[in-house]
C-alpha positions in Angstrom: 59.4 109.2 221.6 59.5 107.4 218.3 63.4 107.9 217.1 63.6 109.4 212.9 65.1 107.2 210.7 68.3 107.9 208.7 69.7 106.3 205.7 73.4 106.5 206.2 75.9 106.0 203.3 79.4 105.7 204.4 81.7 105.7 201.4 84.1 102.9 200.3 87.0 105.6 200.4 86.2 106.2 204.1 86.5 102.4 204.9 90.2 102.4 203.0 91.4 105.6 202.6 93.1 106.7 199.1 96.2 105.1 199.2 96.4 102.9 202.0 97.2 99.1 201.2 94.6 96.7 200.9 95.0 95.2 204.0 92.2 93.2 206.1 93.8 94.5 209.2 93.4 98.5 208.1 90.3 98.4 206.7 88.9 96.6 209.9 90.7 99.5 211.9 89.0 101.7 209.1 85.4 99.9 210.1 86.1 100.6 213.8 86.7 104.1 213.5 83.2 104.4 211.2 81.5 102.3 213.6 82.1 104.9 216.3 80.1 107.7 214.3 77.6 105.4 213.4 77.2 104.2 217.2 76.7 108.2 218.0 73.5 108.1 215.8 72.3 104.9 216.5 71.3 106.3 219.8 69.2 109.3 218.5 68.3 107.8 215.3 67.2 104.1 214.0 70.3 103.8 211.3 69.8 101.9 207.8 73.5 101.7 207.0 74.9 101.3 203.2 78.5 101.0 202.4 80.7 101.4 199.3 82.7 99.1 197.4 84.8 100.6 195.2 88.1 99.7 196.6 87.3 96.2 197.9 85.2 95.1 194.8 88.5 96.0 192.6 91.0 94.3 194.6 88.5 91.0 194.4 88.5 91.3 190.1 92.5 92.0 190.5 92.7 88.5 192.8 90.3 86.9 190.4 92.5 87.6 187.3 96.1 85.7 188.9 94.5 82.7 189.2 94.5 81.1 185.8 92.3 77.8 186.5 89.2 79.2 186.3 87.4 82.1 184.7 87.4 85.8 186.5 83.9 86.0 188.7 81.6 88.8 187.2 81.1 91.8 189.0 77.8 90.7 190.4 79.1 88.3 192.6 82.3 90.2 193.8 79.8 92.7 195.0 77.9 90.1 196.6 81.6 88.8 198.0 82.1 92.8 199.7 78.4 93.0 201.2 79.5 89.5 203.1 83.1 90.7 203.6 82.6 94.5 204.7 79.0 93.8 206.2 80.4 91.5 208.1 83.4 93.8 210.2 80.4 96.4 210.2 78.2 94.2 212.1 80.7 93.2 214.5 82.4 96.6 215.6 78.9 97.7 216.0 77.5 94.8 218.1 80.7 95.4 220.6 80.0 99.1 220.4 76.2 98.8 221.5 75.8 95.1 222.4 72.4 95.5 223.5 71.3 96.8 219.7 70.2 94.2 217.3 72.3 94.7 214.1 71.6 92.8 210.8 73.0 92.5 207.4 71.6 91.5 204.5 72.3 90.8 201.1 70.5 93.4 198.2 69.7 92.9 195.0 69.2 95.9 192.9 67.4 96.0 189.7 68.7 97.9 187.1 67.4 98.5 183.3 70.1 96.6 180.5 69.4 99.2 178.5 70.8 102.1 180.8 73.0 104.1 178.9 75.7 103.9 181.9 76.6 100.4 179.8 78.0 102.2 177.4 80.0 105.0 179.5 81.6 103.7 182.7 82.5 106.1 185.2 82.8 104.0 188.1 85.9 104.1 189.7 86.9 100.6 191.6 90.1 99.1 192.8 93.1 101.0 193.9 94.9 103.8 192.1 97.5 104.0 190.0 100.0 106.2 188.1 99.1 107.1 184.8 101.2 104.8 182.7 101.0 102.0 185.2 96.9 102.2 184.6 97.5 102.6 180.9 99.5 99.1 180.9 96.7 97.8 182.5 93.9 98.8 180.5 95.7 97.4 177.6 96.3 94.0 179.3 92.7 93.5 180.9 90.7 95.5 178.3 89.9 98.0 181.3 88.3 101.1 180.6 90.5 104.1 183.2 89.9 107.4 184.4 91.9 110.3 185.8 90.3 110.1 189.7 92.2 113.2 191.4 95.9 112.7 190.3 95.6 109.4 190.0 94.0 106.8 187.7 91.5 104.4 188.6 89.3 100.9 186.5 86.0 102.3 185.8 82.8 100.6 185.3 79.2 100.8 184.2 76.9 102.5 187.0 73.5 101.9 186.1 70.8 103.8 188.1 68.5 101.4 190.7 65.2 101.3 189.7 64.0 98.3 192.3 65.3 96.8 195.8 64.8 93.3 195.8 64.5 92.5 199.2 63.0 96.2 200.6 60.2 94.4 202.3 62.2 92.3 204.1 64.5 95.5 205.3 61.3 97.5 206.1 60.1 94.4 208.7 63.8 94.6 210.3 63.6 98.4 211.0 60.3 98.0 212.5 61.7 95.3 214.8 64.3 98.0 215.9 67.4 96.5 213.8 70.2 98.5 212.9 70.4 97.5 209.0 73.1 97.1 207.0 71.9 96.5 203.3 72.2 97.4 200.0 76.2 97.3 200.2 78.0 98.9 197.2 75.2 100.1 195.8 73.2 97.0 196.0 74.2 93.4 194.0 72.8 95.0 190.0 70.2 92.0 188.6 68.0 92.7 185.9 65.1 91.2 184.9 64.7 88.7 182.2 62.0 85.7 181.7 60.7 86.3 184.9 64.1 85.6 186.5 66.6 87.5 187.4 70.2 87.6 186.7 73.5 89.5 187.5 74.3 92.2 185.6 78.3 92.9 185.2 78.5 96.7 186.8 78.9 98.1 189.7 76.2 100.5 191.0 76.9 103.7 192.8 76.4 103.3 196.7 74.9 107.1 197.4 72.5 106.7 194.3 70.9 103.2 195.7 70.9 105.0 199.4 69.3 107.6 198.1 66.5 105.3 196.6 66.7 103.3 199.5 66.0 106.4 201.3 63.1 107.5 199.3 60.9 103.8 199.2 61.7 104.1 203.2 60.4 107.3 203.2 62.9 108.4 205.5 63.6 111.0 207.7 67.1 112.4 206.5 70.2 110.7 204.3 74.0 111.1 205.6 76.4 110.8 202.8 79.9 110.3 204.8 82.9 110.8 202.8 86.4 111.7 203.2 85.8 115.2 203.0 84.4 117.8 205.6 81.6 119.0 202.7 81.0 119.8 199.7 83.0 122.7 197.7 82.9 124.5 194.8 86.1 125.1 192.6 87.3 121.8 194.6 91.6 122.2 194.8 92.4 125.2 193.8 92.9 128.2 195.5 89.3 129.4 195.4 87.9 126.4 197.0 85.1 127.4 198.8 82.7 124.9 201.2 78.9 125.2 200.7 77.6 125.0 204.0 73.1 125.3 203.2 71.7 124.7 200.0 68.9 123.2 197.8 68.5 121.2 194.3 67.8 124.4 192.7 70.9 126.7 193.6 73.4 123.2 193.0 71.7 122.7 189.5 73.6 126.5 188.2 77.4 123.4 189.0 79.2 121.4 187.5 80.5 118.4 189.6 83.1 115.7 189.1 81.2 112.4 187.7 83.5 110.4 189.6 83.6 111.4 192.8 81.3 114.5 194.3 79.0 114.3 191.1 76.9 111.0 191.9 76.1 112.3 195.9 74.9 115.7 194.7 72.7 114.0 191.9 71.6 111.3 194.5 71.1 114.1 197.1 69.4 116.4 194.9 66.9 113.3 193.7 65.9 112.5 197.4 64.6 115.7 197.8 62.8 116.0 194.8 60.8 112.9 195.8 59.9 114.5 198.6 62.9 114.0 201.2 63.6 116.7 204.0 66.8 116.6 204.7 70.5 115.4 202.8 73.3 115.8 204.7 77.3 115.6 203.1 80.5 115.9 205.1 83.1 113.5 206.9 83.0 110.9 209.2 83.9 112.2 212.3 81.3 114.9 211.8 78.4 112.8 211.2 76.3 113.2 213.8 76.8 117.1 213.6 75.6 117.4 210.3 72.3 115.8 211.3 72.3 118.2 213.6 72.9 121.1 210.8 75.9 121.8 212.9 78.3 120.4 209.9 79.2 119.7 206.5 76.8 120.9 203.9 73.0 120.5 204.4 70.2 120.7 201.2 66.8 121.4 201.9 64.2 121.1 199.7 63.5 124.6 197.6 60.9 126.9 198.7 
């Protein structure tokens, strides 16, 4: 029986949870614990993997910025940096999970527009958070742009959409070789397109959007957006929260959704549909497979 195949987006948040130090050693226990869930599936499902950034690609810039010899990198090549770096602890923790699966990962470019009006309203968070002031100080230092993310504050950066996967052919050839593919890391490495060459673009692209693209060009069965909570609510932290278990495109359009946190994977899972996708699935990590299974989390279906 010829296994579906699922796009799984495992958020940068559920590699190093809010608040945690960035520590090699906790977000490789981090990686472990992910590579568990994403074991489960590989055994029902072939598994293209993407992973977020956000936190590691911010503590690269921070590094970058103490060492006064040599310009900061751009953002392009930090994000190149994470695909290596978190890729990397991926690949192993899932090799010694299933060591007779093959498991690759490759570096993704992503092509974005320069003219994407994301240039000129970041809403990316990155990095770690801070208090208020402290982020404040910091802005003015760096010439950040910061946000309010939950009670905290957070960099933000352009998040241009993806409009083209460099390398998809080569990532279609590994899936039909029976790989387990990690790609398009942190939303994919943003390049644009410019004299018939391309070139880094300084941004930081949302990981859920280019899975869900990724998702769509593979034609793919169902996408998995694992966070670091169990689904997705309405009136999110109050006292009327409420968890929407089944929906569609149509009955999420009537919300309004935080742009920096829960808005992207609605937008991205609402798109994916659209283009004629069966099945999104949103909810935590230890729940992944069960979501798949409509057990779980919240599932959107296309409207009938």
């Amino acid at each position: 029986m010829t296994k579906q195949t699922v796009v799984v987006a495992l958020g940068g948040n559920a590699l190093l949870r809010r608040g945690e130090p960035l520590e090699a050693s906790i977000q490789r226990q981090n990686i472990a614990t992910a590579a568990k869930t994403i074991a489960e599936i590989a055994l029902q499902y072939n598994v293209v993997l993407v992973h977020g950034n956000g936190p590691q690609v911010g503590l690269l810039a921070l590094q970058g910025l103490e060492y006064k010899k040599v310009m900061p990198y751009p953002l392009d090549v930090l994000g190149s940096e994470t695909q290596g770096m978190i890729g990397y602890i991926l690949m192993q923790e899932l090799k010694n999970l299933l060591p007779e699966l093959d498991v690759s990962c490759m570096l993704t470019q992503m092509l974005v527009d320069p003219q994407d009006p994301a240039f000129a309203d970041p809403t990316k968070p990155i990095g770690p958070v801070y208090q208020e002031a402290e982020a404040r100080e910091l802005a003015e230092k760096f010439q950040w742009t910061v946000k309010a993310d939950g009670q905290y504050f957070r960099r933000v950066v352009p998040s241009p959409q993806p409009i083209g996967i460099i390398e998809c052919d080569a990532i279609e050839t590994l899936i039909k070789r029976n790989h387990l593919v990690i790609c398009t890391g942190g939303g994919g490495i943003p390049v644009k397109r410019e004299n018939n060459k391309l070139i880094g673009v300084e941004a930081v692209i949302d990981k859920d959007m280019s899975a869900a693209y990724l998702a769509k060009q593979l034609n793919a069965d169902a996408l998995l957006i694992l966070t670091d909570t169990d689904a997705v609510y309405l009136d999110w932290g109050k006292a009327t929260q409420k968890a929407i278990t089944s929906t569609t495109p149509r009955a999420l359009s009537q919300y309004s959704f935080d742009a920096g946190s829960m808005g992207p994977k609605i937008e991205a899972s609402c798109e994916f549909i659209k283009q004629g996708g069966k099945f999104v699935g949103i909810g935590a990590l230890h729940d992944g497979l069960e979501i798949l299974k409509g057990q779980a989390g919240t599932n959107i279906i296309a409207d009938k």
